[in-house]
N, CA, C, O and CB atoms as a CASP TS submission, in Angstrom:
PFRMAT TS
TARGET T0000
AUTHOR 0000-0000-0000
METHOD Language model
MODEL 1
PARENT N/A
ATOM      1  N   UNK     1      19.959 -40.749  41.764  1.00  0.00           N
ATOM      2  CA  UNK     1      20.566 -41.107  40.502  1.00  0.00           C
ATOM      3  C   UNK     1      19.995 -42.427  40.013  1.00  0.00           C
ATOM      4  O   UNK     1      19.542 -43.362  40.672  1.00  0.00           O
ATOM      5  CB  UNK     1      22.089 -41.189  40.635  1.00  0.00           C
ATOM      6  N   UNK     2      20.142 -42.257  38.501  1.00  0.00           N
ATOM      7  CA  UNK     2      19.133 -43.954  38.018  1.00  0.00           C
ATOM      8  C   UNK     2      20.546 -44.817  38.173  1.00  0.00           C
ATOM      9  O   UNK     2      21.714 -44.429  38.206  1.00  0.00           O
ATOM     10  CB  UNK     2      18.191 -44.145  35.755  1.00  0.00           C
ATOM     11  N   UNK     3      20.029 -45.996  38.245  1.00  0.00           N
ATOM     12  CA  UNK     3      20.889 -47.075  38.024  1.00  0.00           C
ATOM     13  C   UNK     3      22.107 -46.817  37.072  1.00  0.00           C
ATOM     14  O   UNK     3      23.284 -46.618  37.372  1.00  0.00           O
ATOM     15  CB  UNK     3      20.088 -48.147  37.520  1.00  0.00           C
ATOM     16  N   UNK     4      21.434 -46.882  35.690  1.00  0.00           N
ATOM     17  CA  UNK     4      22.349 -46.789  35.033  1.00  0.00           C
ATOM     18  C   UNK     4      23.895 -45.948  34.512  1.00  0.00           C
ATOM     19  O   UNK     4      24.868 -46.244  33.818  1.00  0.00           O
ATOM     20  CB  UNK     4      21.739 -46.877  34.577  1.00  0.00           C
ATOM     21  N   UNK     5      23.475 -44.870  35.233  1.00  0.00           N
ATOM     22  CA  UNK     5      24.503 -43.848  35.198  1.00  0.00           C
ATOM     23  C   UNK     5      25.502 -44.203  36.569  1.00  0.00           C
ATOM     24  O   UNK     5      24.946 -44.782  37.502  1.00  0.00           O
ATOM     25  CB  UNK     5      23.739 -42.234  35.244  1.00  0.00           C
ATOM     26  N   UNK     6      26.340 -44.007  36.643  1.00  0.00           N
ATOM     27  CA  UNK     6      27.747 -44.215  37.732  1.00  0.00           C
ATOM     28  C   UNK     6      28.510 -42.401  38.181  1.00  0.00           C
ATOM     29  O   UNK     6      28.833 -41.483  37.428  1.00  0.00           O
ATOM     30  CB  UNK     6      29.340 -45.431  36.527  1.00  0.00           C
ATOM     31  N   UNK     7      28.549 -42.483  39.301  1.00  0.00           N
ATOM     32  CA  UNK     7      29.041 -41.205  39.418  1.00  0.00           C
ATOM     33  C   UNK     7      30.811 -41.181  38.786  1.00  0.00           C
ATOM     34  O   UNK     7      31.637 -42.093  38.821  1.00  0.00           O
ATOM     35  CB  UNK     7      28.835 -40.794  41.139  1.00  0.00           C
ATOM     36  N   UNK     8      30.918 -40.086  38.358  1.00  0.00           N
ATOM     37  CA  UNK     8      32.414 -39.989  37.835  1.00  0.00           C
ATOM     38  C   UNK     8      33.635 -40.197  38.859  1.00  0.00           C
ATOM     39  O   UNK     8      33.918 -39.428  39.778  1.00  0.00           O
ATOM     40  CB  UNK     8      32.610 -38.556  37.236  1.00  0.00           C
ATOM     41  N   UNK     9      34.293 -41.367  38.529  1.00  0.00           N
ATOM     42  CA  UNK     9      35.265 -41.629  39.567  1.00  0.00           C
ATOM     43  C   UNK     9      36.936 -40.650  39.427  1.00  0.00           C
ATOM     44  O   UNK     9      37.153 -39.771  38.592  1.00  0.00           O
ATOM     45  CB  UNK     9      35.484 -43.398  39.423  1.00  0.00           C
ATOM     46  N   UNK    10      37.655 -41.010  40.216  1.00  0.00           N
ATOM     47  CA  UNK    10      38.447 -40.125  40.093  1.00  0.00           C
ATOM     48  C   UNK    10      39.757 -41.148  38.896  1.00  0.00           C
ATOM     49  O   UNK    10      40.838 -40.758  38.454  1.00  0.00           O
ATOM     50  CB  UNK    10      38.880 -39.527  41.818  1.00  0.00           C
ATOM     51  N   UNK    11      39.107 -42.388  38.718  1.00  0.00           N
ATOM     52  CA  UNK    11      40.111 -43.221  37.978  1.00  0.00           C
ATOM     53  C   UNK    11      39.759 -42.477  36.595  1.00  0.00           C
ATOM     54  O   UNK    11      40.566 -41.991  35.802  1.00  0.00           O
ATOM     55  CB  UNK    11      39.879 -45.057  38.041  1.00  0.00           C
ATOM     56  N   UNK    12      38.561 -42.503  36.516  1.00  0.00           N
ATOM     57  CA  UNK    12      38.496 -42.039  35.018  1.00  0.00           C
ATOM     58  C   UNK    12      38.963 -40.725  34.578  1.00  0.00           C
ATOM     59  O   UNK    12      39.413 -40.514  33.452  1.00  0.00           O
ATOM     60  CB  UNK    12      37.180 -42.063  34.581  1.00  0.00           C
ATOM     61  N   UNK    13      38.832 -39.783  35.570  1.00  0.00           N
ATOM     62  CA  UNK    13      39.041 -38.291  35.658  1.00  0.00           C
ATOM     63  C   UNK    13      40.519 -38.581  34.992  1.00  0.00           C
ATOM     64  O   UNK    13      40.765 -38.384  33.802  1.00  0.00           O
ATOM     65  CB  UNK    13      38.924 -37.443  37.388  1.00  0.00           C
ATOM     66  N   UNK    14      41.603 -39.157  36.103  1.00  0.00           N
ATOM     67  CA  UNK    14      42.676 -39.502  35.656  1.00  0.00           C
ATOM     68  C   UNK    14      43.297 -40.274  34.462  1.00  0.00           C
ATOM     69  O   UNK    14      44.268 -39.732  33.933  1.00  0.00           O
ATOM     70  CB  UNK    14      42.909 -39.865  36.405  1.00  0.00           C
ATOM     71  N   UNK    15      42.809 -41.655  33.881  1.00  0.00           N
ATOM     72  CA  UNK    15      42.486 -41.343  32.675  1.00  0.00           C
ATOM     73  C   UNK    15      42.450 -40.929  31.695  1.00  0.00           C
ATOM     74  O   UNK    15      42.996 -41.354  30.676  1.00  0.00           O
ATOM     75  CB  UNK    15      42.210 -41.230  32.592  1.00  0.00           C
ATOM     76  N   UNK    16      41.823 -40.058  31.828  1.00  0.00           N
ATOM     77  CA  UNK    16      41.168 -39.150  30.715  1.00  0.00           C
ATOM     78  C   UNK    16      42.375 -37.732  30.679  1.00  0.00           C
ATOM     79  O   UNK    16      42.505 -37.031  29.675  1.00  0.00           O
ATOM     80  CB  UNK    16      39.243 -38.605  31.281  1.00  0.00           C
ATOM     81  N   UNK    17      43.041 -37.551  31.757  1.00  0.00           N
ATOM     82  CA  UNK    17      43.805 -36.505  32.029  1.00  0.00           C
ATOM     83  C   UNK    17      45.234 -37.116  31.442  1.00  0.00           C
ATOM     84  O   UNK    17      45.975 -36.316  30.871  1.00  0.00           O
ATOM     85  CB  UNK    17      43.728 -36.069  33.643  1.00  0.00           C
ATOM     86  N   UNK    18      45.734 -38.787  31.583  1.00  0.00           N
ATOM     87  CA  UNK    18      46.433 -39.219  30.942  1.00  0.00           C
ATOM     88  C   UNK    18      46.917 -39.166  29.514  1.00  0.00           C
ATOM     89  O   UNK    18      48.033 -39.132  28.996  1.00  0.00           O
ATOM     90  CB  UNK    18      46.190 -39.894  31.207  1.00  0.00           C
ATOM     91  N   UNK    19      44.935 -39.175  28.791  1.00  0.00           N
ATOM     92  CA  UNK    19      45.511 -39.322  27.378  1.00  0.00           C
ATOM     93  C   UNK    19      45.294 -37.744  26.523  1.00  0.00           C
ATOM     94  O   UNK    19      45.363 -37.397  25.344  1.00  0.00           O
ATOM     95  CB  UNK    19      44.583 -40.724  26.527  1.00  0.00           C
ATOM     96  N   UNK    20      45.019 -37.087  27.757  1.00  0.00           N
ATOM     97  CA  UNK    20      45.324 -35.418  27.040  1.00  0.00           C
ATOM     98  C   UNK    20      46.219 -35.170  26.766  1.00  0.00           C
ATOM     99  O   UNK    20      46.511 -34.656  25.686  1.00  0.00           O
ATOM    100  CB  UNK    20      45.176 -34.279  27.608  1.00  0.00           C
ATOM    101  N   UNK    21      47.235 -35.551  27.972  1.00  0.00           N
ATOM    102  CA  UNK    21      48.957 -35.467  28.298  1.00  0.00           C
ATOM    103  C   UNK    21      49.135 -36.011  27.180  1.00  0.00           C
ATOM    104  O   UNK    21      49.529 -35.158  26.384  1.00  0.00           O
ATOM    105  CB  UNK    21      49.790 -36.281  29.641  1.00  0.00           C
ATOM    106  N   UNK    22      49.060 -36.816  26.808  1.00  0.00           N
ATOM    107  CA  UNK    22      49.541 -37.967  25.704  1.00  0.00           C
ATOM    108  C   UNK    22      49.434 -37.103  24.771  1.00  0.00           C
ATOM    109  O   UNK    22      50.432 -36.502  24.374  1.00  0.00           O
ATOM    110  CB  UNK    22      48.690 -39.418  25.411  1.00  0.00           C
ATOM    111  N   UNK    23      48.021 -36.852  24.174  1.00  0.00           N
ATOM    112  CA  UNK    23      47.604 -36.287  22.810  1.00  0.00           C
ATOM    113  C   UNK    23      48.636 -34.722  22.773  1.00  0.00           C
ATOM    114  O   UNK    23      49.246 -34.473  21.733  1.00  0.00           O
ATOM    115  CB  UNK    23      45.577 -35.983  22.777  1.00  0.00           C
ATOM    116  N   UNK    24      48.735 -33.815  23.910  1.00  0.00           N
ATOM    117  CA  UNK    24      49.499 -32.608  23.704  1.00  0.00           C
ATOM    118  C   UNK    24      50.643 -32.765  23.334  1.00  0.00           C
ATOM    119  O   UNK    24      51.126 -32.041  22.464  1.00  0.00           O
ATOM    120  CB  UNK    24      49.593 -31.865  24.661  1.00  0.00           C
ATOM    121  N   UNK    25      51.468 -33.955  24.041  1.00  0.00           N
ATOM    122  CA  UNK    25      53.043 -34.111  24.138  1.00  0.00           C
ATOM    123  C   UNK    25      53.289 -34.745  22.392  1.00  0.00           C
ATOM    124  O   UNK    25      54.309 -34.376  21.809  1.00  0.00           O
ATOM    125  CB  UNK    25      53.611 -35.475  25.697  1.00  0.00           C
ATOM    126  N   UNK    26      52.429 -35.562  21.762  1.00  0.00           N
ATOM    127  CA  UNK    26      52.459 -36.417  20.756  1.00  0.00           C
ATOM    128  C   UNK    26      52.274 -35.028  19.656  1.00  0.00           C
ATOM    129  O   UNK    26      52.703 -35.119  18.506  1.00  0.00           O
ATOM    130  CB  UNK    26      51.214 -37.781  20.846  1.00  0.00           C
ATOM    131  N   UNK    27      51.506 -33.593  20.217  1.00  0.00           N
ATOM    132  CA  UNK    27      50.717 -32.740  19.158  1.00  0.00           C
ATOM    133  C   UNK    27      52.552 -31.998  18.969  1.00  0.00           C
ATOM    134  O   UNK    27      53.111 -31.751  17.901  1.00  0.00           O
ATOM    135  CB  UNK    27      48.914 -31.437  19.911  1.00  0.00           C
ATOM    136  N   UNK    28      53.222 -31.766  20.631  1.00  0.00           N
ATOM    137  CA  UNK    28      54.064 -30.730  20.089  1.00  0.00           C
ATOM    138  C   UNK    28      55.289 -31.187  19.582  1.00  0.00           C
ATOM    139  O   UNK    28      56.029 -30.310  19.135  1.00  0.00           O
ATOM    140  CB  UNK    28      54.330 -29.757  21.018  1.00  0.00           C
ATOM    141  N   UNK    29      55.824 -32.770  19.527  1.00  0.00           N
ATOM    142  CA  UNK    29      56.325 -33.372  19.525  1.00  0.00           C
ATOM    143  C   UNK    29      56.944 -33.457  17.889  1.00  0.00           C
ATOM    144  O   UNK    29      58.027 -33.366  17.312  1.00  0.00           O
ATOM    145  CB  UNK    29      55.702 -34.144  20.217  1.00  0.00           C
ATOM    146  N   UNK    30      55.776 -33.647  17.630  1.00  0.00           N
ATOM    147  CA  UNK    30      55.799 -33.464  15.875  1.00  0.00           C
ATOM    148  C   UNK    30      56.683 -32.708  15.112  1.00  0.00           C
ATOM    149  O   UNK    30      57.169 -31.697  15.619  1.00  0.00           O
ATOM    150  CB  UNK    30      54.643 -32.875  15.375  1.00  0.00           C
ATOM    151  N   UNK    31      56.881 -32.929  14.334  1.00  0.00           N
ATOM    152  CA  UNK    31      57.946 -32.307  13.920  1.00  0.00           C
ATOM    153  C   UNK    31      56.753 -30.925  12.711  1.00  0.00           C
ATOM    154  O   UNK    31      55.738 -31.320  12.137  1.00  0.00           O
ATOM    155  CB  UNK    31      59.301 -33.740  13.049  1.00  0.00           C
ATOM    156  N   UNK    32      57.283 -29.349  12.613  1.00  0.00           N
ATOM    157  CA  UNK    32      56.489 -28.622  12.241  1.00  0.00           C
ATOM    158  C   UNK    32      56.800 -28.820  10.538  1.00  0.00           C
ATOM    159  O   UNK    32      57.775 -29.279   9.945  1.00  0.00           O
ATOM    160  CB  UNK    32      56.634 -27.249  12.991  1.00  0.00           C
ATOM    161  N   UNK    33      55.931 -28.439  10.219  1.00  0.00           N
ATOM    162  CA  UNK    33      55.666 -28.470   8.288  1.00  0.00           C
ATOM    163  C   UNK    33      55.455 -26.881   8.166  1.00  0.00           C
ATOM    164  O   UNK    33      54.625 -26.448   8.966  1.00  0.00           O
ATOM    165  CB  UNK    33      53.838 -29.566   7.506  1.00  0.00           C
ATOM    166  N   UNK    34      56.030 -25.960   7.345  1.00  0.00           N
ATOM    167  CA  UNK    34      56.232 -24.951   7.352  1.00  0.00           C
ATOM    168  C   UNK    34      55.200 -24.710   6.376  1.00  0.00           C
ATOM    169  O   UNK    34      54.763 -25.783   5.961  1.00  0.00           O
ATOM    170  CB  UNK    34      57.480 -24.620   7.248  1.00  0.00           C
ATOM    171  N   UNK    35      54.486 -23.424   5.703  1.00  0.00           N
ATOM    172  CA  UNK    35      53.758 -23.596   4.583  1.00  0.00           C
ATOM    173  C   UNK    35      54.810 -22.497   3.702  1.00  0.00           C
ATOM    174  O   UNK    35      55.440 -21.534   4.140  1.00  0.00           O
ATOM    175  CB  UNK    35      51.970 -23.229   4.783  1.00  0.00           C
ATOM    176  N   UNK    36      54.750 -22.902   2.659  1.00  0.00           N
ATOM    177  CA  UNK    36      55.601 -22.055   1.592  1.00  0.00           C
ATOM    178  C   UNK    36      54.822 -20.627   1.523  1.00  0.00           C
ATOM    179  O   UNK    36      53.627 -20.487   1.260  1.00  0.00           O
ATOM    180  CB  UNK    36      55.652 -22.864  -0.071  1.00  0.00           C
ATOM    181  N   UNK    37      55.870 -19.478   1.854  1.00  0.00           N
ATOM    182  CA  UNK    37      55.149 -18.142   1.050  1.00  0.00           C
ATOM    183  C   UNK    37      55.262 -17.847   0.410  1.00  0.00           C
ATOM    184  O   UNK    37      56.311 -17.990  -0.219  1.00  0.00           O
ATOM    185  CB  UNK    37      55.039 -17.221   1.152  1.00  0.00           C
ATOM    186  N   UNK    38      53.959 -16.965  -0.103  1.00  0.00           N
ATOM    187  CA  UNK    38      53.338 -16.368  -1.051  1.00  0.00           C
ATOM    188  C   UNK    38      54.705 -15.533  -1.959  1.00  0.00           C
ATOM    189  O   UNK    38      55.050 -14.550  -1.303  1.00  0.00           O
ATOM    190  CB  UNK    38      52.101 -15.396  -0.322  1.00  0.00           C
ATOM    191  N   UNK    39      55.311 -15.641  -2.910  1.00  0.00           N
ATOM    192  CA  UNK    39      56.009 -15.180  -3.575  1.00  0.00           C
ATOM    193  C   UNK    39      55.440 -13.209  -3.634  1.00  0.00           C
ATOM    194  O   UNK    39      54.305 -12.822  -3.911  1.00  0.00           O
ATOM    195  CB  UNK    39      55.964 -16.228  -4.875  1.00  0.00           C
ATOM    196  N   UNK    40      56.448 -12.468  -3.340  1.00  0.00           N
ATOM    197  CA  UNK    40      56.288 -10.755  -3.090  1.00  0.00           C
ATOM    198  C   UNK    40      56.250 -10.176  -4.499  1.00  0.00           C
ATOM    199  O   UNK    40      57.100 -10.433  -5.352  1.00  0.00           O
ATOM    200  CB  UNK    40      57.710  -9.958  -2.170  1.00  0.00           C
ATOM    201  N   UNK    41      54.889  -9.138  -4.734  1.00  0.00           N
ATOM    202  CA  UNK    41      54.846  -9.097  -5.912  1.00  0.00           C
ATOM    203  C   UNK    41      55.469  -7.629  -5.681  1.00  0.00           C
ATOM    204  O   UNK    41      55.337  -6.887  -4.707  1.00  0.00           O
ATOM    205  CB  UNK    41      53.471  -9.445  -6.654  1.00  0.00           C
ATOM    206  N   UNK    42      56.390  -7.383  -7.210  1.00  0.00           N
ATOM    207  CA  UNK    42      57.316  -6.276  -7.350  1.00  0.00           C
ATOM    208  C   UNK    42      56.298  -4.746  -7.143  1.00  0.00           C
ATOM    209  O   UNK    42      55.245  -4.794  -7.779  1.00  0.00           O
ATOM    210  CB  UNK    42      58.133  -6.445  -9.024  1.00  0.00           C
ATOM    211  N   UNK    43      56.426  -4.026  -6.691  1.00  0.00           N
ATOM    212  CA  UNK    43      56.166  -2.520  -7.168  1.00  0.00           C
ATOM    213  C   UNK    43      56.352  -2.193  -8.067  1.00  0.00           C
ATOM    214  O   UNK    43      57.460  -2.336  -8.584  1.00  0.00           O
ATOM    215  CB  UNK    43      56.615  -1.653  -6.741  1.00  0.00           C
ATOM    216  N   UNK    44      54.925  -1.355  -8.907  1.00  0.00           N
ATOM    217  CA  UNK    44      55.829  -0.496 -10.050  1.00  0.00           C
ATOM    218  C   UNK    44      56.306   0.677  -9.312  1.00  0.00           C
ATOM    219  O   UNK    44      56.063   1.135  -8.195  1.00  0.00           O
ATOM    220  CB  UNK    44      54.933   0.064 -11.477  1.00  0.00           C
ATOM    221  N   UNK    45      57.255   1.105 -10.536  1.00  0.00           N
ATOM    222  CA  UNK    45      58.511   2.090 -10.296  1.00  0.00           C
ATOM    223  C   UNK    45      57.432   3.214  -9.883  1.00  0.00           C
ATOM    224  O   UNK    45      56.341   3.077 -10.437  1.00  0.00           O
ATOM    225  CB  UNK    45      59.727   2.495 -11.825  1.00  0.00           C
ATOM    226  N   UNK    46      57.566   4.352  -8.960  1.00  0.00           N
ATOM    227  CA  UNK    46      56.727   5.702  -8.458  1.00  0.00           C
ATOM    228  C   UNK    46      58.258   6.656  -9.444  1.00  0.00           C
ATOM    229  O   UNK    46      59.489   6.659  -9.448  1.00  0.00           O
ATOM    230  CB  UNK    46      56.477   5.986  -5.969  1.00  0.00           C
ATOM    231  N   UNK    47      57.021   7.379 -10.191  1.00  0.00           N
ATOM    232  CA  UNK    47      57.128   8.518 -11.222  1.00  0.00           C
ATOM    233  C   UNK    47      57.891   9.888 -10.344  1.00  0.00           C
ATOM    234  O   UNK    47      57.826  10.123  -9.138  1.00  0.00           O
ATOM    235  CB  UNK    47      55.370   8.937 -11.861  1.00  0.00           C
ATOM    236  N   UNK    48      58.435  10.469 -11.157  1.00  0.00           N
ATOM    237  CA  UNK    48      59.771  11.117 -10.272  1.00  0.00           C
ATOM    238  C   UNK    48      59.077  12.353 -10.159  1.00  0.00           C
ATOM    239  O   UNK    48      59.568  13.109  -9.321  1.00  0.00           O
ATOM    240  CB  UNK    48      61.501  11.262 -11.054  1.00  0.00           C
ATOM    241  N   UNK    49      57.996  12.809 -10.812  1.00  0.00           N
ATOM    242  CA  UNK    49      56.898  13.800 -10.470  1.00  0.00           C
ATOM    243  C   UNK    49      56.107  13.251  -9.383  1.00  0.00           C
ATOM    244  O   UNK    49      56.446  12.231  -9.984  1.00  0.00           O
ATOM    245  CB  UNK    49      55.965  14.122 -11.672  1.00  0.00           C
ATOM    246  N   UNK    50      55.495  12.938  -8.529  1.00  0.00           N
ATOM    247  CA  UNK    50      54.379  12.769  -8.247  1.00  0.00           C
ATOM    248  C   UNK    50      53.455  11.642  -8.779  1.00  0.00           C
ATOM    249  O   UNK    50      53.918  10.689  -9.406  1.00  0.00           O
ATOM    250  CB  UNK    50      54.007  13.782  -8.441  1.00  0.00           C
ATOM    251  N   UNK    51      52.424  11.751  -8.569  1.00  0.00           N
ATOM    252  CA  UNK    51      51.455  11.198  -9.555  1.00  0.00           C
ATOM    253  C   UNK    51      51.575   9.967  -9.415  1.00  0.00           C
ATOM    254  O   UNK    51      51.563   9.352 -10.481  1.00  0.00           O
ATOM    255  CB  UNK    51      51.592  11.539 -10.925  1.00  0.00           C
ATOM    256  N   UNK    52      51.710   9.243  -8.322  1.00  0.00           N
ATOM    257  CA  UNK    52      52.181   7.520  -8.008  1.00  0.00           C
ATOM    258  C   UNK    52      50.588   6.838  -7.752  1.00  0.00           C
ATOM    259  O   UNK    52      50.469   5.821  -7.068  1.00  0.00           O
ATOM    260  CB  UNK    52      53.443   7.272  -6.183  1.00  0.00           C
ATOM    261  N   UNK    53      49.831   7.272  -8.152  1.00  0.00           N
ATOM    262  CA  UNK    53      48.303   6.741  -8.533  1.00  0.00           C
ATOM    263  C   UNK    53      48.176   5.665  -8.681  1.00  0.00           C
ATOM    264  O   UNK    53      47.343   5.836  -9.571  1.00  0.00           O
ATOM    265  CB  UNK    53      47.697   7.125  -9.588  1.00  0.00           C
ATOM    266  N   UNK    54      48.282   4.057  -8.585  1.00  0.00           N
ATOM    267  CA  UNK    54      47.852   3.216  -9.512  1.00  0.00           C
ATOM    268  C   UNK    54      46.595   2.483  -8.805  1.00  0.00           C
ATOM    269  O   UNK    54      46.192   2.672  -7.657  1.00  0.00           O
ATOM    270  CB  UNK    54      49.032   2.278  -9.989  1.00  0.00           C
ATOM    271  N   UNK    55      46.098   1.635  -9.738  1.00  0.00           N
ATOM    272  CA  UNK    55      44.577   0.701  -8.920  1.00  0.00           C
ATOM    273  C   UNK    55      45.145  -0.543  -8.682  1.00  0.00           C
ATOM    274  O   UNK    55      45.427  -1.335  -9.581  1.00  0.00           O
ATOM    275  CB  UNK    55      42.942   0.361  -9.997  1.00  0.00           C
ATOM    276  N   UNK    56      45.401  -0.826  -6.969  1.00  0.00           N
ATOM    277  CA  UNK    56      45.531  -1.690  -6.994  1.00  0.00           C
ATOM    278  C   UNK    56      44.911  -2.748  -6.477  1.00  0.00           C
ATOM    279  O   UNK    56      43.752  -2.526  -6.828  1.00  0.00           O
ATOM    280  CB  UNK    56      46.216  -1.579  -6.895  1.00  0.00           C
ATOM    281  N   UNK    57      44.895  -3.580  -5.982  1.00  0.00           N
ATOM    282  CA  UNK    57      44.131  -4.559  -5.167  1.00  0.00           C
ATOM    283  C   UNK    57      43.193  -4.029  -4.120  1.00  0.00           C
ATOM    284  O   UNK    57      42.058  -4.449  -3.891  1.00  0.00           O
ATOM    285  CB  UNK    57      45.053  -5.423  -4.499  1.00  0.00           C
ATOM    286  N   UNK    58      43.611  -3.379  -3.720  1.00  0.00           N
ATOM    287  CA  UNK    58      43.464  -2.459  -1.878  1.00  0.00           C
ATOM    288  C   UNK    58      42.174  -1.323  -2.794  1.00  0.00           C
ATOM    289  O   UNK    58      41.060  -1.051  -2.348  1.00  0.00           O
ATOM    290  CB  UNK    58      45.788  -1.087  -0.932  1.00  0.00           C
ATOM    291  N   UNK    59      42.674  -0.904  -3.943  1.00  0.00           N
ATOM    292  CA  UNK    59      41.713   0.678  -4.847  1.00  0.00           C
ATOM    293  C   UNK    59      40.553  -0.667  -4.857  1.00  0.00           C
ATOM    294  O   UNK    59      39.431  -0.649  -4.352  1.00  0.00           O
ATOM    295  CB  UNK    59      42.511   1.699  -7.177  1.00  0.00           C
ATOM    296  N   UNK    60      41.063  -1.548  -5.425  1.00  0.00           N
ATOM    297  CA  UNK    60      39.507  -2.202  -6.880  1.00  0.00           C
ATOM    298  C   UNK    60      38.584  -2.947  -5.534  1.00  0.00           C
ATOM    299  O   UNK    60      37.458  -3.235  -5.939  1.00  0.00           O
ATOM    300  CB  UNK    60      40.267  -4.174  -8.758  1.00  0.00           C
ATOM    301  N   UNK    61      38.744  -3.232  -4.398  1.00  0.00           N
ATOM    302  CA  UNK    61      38.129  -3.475  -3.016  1.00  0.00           C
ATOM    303  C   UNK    61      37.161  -2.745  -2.520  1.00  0.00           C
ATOM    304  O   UNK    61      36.105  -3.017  -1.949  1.00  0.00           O
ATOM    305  CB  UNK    61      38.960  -3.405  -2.101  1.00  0.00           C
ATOM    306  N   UNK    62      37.874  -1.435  -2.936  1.00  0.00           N
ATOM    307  CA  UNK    62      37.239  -0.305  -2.401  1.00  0.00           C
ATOM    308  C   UNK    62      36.240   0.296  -3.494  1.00  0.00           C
ATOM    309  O   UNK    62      35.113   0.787  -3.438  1.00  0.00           O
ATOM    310  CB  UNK    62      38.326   0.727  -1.941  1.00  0.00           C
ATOM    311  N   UNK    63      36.996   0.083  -4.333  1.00  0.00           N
ATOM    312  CA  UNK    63      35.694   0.355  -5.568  1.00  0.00           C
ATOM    313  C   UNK    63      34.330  -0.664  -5.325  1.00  0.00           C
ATOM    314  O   UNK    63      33.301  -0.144  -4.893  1.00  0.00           O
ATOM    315  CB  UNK    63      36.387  -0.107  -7.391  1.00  0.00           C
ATOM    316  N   UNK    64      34.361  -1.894  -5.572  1.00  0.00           N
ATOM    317  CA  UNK    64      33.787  -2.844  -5.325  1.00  0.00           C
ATOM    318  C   UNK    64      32.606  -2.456  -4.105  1.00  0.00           C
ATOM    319  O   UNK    64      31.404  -2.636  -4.299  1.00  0.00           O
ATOM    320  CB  UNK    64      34.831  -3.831  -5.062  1.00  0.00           C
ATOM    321  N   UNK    65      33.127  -1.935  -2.913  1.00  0.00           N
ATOM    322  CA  UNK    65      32.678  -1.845  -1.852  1.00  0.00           C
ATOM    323  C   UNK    65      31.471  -0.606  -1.774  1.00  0.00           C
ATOM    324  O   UNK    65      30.654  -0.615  -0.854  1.00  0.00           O
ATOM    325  CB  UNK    65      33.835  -1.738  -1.031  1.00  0.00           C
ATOM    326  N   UNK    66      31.456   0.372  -2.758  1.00  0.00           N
ATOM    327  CA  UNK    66      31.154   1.577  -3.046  1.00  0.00           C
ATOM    328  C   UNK    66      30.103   1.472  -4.263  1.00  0.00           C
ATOM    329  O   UNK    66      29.604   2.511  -4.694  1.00  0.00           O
ATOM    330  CB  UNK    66      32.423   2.356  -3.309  1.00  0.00           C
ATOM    331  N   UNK    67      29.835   0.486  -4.701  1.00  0.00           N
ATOM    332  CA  UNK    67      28.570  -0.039  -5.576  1.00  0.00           C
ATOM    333  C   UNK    67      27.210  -0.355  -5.103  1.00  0.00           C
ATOM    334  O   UNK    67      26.968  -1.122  -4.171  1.00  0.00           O
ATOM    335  CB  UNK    67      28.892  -1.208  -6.145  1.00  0.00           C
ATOM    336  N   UNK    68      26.477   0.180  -5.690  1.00  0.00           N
ATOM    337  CA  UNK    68      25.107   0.225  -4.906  1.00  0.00           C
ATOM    338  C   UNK    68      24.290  -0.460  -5.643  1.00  0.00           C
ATOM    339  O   UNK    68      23.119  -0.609  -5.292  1.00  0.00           O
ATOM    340  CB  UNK    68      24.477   1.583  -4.631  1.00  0.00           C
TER
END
């Protein structure tokens, strides 16, 4: 080994294992921030025949996807 390098002691190991402890206990400690959801968008009404067809997000994806 060169001079300059030091083999890893077990103080530092410990240490270093100290301020993990630290950083996890300080991470769960926290108090949580919730994120606001996404407001639920209504359904239209399905037609008392059949025929409940519409384009929606999920169709125009798929359209999109199907362009050459």
């Amino acid at each position: 080994m060169s001079e300059g390098q030091s083999k890893p002691s077990r103080r530092g190991f410990m240490l270093g294992a100290a301020v993990a402890g630290a950083a996890t206990a300080a991470v769960v400690t926290l108090p949580q921030t919730s994120t606001p959801e996404a407001p639920v968008a209504e359904k239209p009404p399905v037609p008392e025949k059949g025929g409940g067809y519409h384009v929606s997000e999920h169709v125009k994806q798929y359209y999109k996807s199907t362009l050459v």
